[in-house]
C-alpha positions in Angstrom: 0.0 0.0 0.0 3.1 2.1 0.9 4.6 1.4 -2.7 1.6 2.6 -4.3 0.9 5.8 -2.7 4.3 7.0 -1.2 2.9 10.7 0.2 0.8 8.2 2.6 2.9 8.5 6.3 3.4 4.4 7.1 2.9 4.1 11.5 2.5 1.2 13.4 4.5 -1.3 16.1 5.6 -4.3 16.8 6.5 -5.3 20.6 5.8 -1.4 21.3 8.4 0.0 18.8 8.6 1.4 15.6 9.2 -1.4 12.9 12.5 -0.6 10.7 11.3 1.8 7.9 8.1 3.0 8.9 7.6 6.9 8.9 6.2 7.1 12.7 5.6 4.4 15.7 2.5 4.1 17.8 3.5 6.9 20.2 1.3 9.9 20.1 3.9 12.5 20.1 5.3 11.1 16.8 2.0 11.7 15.8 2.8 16.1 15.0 0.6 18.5 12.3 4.0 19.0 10.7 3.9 15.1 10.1 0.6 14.3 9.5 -2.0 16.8 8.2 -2.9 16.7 4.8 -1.7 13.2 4.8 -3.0 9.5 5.0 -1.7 7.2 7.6 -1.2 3.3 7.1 -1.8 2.4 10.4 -0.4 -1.3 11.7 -0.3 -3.0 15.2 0.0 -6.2 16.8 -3.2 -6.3 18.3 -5.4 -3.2 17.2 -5.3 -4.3 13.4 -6.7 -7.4 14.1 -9.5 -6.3 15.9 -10.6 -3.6 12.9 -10.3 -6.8 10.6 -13.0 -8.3 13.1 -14.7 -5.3 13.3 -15.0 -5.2 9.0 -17.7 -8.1 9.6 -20.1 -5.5 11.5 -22.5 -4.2 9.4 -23.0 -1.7 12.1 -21.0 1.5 12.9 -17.5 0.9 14.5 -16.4 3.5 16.6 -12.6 4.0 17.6 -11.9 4.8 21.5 -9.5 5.1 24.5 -9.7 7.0 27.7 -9.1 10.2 25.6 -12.5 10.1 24.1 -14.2 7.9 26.5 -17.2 10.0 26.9 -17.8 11.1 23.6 -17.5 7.2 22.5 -19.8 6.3 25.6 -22.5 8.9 24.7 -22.1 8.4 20.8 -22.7 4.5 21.3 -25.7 4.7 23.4 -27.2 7.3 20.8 -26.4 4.7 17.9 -27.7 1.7 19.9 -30.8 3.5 20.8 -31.6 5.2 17.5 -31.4 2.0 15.7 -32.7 -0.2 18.1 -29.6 -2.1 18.8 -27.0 -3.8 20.8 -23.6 -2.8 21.7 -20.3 -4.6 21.4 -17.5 -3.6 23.0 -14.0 -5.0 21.8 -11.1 -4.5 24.5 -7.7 -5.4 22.2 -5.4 -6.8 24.6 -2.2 -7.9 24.4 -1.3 -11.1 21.6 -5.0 -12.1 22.4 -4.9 -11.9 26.2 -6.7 -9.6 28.5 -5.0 -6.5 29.6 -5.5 -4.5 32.3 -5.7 -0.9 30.3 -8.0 -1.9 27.4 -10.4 -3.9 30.4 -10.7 -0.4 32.4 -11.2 1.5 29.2 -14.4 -0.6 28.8 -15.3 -0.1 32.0 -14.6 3.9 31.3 -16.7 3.8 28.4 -19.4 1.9 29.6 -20.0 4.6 32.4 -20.7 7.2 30.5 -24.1 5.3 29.6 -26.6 4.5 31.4 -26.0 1.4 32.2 -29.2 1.0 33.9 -30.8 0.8 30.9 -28.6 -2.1 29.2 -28.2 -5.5 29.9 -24.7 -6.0 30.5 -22.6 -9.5 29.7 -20.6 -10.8 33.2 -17.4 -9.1 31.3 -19.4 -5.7 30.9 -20.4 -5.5 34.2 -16.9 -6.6 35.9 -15.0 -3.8 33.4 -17.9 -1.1 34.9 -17.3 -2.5 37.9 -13.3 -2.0 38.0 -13.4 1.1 36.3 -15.4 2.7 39.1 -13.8 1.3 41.9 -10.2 2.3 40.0 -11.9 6.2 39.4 -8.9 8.6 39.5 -6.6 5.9 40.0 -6.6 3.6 36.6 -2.7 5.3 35.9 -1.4 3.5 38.4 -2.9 0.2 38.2 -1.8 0.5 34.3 1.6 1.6 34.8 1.7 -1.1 37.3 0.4 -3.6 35.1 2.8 -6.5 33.2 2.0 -3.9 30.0 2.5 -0.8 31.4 5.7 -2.2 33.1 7.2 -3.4 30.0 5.9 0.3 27.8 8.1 2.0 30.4 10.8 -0.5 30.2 11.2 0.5 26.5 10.8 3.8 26.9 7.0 5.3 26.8 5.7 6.1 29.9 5.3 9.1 28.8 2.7 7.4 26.3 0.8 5.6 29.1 0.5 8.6 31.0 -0.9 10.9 27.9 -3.0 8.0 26.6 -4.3 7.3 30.1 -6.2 11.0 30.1 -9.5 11.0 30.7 -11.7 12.9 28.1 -9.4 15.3 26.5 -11.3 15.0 23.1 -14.5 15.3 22.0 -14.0 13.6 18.5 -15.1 10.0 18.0 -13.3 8.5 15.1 -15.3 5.8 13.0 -13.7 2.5 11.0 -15.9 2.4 8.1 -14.1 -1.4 6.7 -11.9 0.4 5.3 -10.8 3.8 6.9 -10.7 5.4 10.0 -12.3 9.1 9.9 -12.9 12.1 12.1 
């Protein structure tokens, strides 16, 4: 994809870092306006890419969130589910197929800024709601203290978990359409 349309900015990781060639990593502050406006991004990582190539069997909307956006994702959801008369499926990423603790407590993040007395949440729904409000102000911690967040500041981005770990900073929800993701 690179080869054929070489003004397109290649990012991605593998094992957290930057893979040899690529135009930008995964980090956010690689991510400047200088770098990346007016420009496409091919976007690959070990986990999140194969959760959009799930996601490409939804006919439904698939909208992209984090603890950035986490109430404008929450909120956008609920108005989706509820215009169309719909359920909700949240997909948590993980680590090489495994639960991890920051993508559990961004569920959990997301899912209470609905209101979830008015869903019927799975077992896993529930526990994420669950953790995330009993975590409240302190989810960086128990990330950066998690085997993830240990090994991200290991190889140098804790400064990543730390932006990535604030709560609503952005209003924008950014939707996968099977083929894209757009603003």
């Amino acid at each position: 994809m690179k080869q054929r349309n070489p003004n397109y900015a290649l990012a991605g990781e593998r094992k957290g870092l930057k893979p040899e060639g690529f135009d930008l990593g995964n980090s956010p502050s690689e991510f400047t306006r200088k770098k990346i406006r007016g420009r496409s991004i091919i976007l690959t990582t070990t986990d999140g890419t194969k959760a959009f190539e799930l996601a490409k069997k939804s006919a439904r909307p698939v909208l992209v969130g984090g603890f950035l956006n986490a109430t404008a994702v929450g909120k956008k959801l609920y108005e989706l589910a509820y215009r169309n008369n719909c359920g909700i499926s949240l997909i948590a990423c993980g680590k090489k197929g495994k639960p991890s603790i920051e993508d559990f407590m961004c569920t959990g993040r997301i899912l209470e800024m609905m209101p979830v007395e008015e869903l019927a949440l799975s077992d896993s729904a529930l526990a994420a709601s669950v953790a995330s409000k009993g975590a409240g102000e302190k989810v960086v911690e128990l990330v950066r203290s998690s085997e993830h967040g240990q090994y991200l500041e290991r190889i140098g981005l804790a400064k990543d978990v730390e932006f990535c770990l604030r709560i609503n900073r952005y209003s924008d929800v950014p939707i996968f359409d099977s083929a894209r993701i757009r603003v």
